[in-house]
N, C-alpha and C positions, 0 to 999 in steps of 0.2 A: 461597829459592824460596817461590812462592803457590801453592797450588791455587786453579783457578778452574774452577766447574761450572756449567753451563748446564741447566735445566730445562725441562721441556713444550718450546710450541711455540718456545724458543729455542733448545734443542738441535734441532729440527729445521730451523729458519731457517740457522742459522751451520753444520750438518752438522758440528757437536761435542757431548759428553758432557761430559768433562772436557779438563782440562791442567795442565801447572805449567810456570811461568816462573819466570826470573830477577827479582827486586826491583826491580832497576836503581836502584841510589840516588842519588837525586838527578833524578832524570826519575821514578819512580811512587811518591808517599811519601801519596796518599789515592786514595780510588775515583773521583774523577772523574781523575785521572792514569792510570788504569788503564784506564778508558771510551776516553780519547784514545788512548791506544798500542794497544787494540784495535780502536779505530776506524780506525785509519789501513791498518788491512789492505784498507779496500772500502767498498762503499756498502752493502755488505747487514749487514755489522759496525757502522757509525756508523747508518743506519736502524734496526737492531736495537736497539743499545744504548739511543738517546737519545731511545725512544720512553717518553712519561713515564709511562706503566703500569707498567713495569719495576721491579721491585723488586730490590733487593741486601740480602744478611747477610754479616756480616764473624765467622767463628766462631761460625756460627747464631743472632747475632743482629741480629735488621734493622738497617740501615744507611745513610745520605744518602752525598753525594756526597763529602762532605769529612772522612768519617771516615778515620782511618789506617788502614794496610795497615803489617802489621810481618813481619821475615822469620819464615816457618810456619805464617802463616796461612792460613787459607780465606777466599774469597770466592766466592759463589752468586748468580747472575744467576739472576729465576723472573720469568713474570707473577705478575699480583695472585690472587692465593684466593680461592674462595669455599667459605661452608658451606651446609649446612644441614640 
């Protein structure tokens, strides 16, 4: 199982916080595998995801597309930060 949590205006785009799935080995083994299978829920999941603002950490630390996902990890979907 992943946790996967959605931040700011992504948790209120998708009208999710968190969740945890299954792995599924063999269909989601890096985070753009995990983009697709939650894309496939909708247009407002694949417009959300693959908007290229969109940041991911993989065990709170940033992350691309092609990093692995191992079973217990976290992954965190956020916009981009700012400070100042």
């Amino acid at each position: 199982m992943i946790k996967v949590l959605y931040f700011a205006r992504l948790r209120e785009q998708l009208g999710c916080g968190e969740e945890t799935l299954p792995l599924l080995p063999g269909k989601v083994a890096a985070i753009k595998d995990l983009v697709a299978l939650l894309s496939d829920r909708g247009r407002i999941w694949g417009d959300t995801l693959s908007d290229p603002s969109v940041r991911v950490a993989v065990n709170q630390t940033i992350a691309d597309l092609d990093t692995a996902i191992n079973d217990g990890d976290e992954v965190a979907f956020f916009p981009p930060v700012t400070g100042g």
